[in-house]
C-alpha positions, 0 to 999 in steps of 0.5 A, a space after each residue: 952291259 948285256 944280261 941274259 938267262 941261261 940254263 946250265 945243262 953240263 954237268 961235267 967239266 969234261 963236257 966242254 972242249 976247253 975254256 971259254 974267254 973272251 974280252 971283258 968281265 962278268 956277274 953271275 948269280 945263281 937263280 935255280 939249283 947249285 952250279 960250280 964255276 971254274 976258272 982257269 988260275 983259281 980253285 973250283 968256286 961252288 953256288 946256289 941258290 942266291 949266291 953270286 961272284 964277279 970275274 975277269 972273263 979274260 980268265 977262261 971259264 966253265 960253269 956246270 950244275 950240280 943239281 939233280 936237275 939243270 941249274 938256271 943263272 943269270 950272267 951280266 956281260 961287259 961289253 967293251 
């Protein structure tokens, strides 16, 4: 497993130049501010503060703040 802080600056889905994926799974979970995270097969799914979600990082995937200012999660990667 590979944890890491990161600070999510984007605020619009059209900021990204497509999806990301790649092979293994993930944990979020929201430590500062709101986020909403899109997955490529489901509806867009909205965070705060606290809130977490497991995923299929195969899927591909955005996050982006929809706080007032950037919004900080904690992300866990599986490493296969």
């Amino acid at each position: 497993m590979l944890p890491y802080r990161t600070t999510v600056r984007a605020c619009a889905i059209e900021e990204f130049d497509g999806w990301v994926c790649h092979d293994s799974e993930e944990f979020l979970y929201v430590l500062t501010g709101k986020v909403r995270l899109y997955g490529e097969f489901y509806a867009p799914l909205e965070l705060q503060r606290g809130d977490s979600c497991y995923y299929d990082a195969s899927m591909g995937h955005n996050v982006i703040s929809q706080s007032q200012e950037d919004a900080t999660i904690l992300w866990v990667t599986s490493l296969k």
